[in-house]
N, C-alpha and C positions, 0 to 999 in steps of 0.2 A: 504494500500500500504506500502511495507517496501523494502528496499533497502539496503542492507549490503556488504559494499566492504573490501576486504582484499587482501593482499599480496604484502601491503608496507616493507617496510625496508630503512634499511642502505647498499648505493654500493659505489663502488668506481667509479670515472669518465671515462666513457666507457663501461661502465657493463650494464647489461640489466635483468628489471623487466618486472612480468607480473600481474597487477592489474587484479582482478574480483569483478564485482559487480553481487549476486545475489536477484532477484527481484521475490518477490511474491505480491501478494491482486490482480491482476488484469492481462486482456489478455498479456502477454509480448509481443507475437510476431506482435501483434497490434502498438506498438507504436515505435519510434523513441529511442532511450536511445544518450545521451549525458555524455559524462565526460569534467568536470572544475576538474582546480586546484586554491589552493590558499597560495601563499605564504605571510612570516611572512610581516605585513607592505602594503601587498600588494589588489590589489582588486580581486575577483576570477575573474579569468577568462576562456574562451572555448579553449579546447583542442580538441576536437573530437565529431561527431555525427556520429550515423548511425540510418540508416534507415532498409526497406525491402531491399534493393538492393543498396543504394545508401552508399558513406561515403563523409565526409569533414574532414577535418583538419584545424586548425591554422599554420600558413608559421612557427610559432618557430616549429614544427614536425614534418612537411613533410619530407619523407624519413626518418625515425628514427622512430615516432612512428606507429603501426597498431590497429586499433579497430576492433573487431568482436564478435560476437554474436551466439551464439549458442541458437536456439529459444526451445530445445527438454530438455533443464536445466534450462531455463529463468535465461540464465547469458549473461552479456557485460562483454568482456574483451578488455585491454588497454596491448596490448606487446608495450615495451617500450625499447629501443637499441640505444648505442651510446651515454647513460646519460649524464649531462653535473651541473655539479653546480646548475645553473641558472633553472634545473630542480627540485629543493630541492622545497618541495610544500606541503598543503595537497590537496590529487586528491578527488573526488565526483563524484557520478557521480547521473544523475536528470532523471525523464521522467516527462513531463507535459501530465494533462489527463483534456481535459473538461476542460481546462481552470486556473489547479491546476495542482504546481509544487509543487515534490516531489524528495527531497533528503536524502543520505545517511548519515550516518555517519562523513564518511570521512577515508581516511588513508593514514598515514604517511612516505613521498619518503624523504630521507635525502640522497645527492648524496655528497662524500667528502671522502678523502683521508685520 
């Protein structure tokens, strides 16, 4: 299983990214994908999940970020809008399989003037 996200950066406060995580070793459209973030000091924590059909978000997102998933690239993508400071993170994003989670990387949102 390998998990590789890109299309961090640096934006200014109100600007808008769009993370991709692309995911190979196993069924994609099979599972669930999740994106965490983890800021400096801080604990990771849950930004988004999707499913087949379904999504969640964390109340710091709603309305600002969208997750989705394109199952014919076995990519999750995290569009992110409306940036804010307090969005400066590194994102991740996980699929657990059988009972084992598997994360990425990581990559770097620096949101700042």
């Amino acid at each position: 299983v390998q998990l590789v996200e890109s299309g961090g950066g640096l934006v200014q406060p109100g600007g808008s990214l769009r993370l991709s995580c692309a995911a190979s070793g196993f069924t994609f459209s099979r599972y669930a994908m999740i994106w965490y973030r983890q800021a400096p000091g801080e604990e990771r924590e849950f930004v988004a999940v999707i499913g087949s059909f379904t999504t969640r978000y964390a109340e710091f997102v709603k309305g600002r970020f969208t997750i989705s998933r394109d199952n014919a690239k076995n990519t999750v993508y995290l569009q992110m809008n409306m940036l804010k400071s307090e969005d400066t993170a590194v994102y991740y994003c996980k699929v657990s399989i059988e009972g084992r989670e598997y994360w990425g990387q990581g990559t770097q949102i620096t949101v700042s003037s």
